[in-house]
Every structure is written in C-alpha cells, then in structure tokens.
VOFI-87471 format. One line per 2 residues: their letters; for each residue x, y, z of C-alpha. Coordinates in nm, 2 decimals. Each point is the difference from the previous one (the first is absolute). Example, Ala and Ser with C-alpha at 12.3 -4.5 7.8 and 13.67 -1.06 7.14 Angstrom:
<recs>
AS> 1.23,-0.45,0.78 | 0.14,0.34,-0.07
</recs>
This chain:
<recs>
XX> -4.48,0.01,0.80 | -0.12,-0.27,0.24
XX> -0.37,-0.05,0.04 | -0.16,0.19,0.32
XX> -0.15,-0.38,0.07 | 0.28,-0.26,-0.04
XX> -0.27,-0.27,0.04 | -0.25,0.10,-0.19
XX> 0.06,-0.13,-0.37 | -0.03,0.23,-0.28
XX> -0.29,0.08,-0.14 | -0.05,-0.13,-0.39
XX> -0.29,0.21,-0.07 | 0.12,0.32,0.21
XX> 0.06,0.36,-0.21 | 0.39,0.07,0.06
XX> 0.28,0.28,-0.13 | 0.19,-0.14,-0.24
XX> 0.35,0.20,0.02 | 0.16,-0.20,-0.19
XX> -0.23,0.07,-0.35 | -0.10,0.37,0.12
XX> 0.12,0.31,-0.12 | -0.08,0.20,0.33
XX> -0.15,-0.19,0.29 | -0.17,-0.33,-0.18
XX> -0.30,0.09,0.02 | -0.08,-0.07,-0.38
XX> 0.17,-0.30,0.00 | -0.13,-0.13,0.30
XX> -0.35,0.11,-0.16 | 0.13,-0.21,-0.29
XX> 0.15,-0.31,0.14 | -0.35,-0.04,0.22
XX> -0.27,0.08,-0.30 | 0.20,-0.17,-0.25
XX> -0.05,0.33,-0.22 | 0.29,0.07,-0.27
XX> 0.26,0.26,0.26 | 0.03,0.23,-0.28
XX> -0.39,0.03,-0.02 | -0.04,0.07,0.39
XX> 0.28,0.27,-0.04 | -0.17,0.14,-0.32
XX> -0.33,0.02,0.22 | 0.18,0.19,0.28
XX> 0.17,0.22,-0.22 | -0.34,0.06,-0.13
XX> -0.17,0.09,0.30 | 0.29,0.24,0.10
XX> -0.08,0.20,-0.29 | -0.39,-0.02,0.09
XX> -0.19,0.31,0.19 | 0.00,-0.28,0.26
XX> 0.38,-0.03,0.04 | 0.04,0.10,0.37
XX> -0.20,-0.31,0.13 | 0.20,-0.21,-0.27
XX> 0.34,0.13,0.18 | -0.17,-0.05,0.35
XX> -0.10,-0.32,-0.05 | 0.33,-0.11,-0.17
XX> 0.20,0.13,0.34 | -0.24,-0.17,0.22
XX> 0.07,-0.32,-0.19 | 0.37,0.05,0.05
XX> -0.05,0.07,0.35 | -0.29,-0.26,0.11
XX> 0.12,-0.30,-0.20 | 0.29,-0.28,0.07
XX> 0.31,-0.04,-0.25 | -0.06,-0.36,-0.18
XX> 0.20,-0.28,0.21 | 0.28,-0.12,-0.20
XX> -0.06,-0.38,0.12 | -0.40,0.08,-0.07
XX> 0.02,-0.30,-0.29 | 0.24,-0.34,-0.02
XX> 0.00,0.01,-0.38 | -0.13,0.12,-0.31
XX> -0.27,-0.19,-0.03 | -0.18,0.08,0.32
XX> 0.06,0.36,-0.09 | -0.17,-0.08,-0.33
XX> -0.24,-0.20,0.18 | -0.09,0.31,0.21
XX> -0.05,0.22,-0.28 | -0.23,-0.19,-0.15
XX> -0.24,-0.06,0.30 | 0.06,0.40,0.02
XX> -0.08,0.08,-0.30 | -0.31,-0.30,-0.09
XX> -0.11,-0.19,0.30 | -0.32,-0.12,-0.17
XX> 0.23,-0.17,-0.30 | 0.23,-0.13,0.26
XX> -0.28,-0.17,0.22 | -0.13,-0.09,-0.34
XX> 0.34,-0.19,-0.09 | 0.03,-0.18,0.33
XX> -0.36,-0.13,-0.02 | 0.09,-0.10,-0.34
XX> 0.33,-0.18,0.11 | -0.18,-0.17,0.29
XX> -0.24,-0.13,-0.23 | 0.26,-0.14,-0.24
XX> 0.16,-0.19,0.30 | -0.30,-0.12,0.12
XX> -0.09,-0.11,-0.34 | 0.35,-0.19,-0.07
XX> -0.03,-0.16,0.35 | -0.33,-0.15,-0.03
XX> 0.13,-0.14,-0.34 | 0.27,-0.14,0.18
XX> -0.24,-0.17,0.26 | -0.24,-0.12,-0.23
XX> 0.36,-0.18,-0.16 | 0.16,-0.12,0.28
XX> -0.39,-0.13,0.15 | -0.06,-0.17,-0.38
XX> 0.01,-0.39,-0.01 | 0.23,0.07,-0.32
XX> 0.23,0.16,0.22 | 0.00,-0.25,0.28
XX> 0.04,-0.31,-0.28 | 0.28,0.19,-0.13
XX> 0.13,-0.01,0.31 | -0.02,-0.36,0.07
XX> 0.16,-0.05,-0.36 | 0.31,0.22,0.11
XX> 0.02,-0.21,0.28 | 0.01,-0.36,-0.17
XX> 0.26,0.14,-0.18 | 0.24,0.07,0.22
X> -0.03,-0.29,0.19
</recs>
C-alpha cells in the first residue's frame, strides 16, 4: 500500500502493523518489531489481558490500533543491518548513544596518534631517508 505522503520518508522510529508477522491485524507484531519485545511475549500478554475482568478495553484498544495505525512500508529499511540498527536504538537508546560516544572517542584517539606521527621529526627523517633512496 503506497504511503498517504509519497515525499515524506518513512519514519524509523514510527509504531506500524506488521501483516506480514501478525496473526490478525499486526498489531502484536507491530508492538513487537517497535519495542523490540520477544512477539510471542506481546501475544502472551494480550492473550492475557483478554482473559482479565478488564478484557473489553483490551479488545477496544486492539481494534483501534488496527484502525488508527499505518501497515509497515515494505521499502521502510535498505538492508538488514539498518533494520537491526533500528531495533537497537528502539529497544536501548542510552547504550547506543553510549557506543557512538565510545566509537567517536576511539577515532579521535587513533587520529591524534596518527598526527602526533606524521608531525614527529622521526617521521619527517624517515621521510627524507625514503627519498635518498629512491633517487
């Protein structure tokens, strides 16, 4: 099903129906794929609350999900990885903003070691050596 706004790009962080993984409208899925929560554990839970003296808001709000949310875009991810990617800002965005500050540092760390080599007078004598030799 095409998206309502062709321009718009998906939304990575948006709570859509899976079909493709759901039993009846994907609402558990959906639930699933976006909390990064075990599918059989969400359907467990709604099972669960069918069978609770509160079951009628359970079954309410489980229609109103079908009715108010968008089906997942097929084209929402290029690849696995940013699909895995997603999941795991979902599902831990304090470990993955604590992964990306550690990366950063590393890089910064390997490039000042790199400038402090390339600045070095060993580096620059090296240099000159190379040089003599090839000509």
């Amino acid at each position: 099903m095409p998206r309502p706004y062709q321009n718009e790009p998906p939304k990575y962080n948006k709570l859509y129906l899976d079909k493709k993984k759901g039993k009846i409208c994907g609402v558990c899925a959906g639930i699933s794929d976006f909390s990064g929560v075990d599918i059989t554990i969400v359907r467990v839970v709604a099972i669960l609350g069918l069978i609770s003296p509160a079951s009628g808001v359970v079954v309410i709000a489980y229609f109103l999900m079908c009715w108010l949310l968008d089906p997942k875009p097929s084209d929402l991810f290029d690849s696995k990885e940013q699909d895995d990617f997603w999941k795991g800002v979902r599902t831990q965005p304090k470990n993955t903003i604590r992964d990306v500050r550690h990366k950063f540092r590393e890089i910064e760390r390997r490039l000042r070691a790199a400038e402090a080599h390339v600045t070095s007078r060993e580096y620059n004598l090296h240099k000159e050596f190379e040089d003599l030799k090839k000509n």
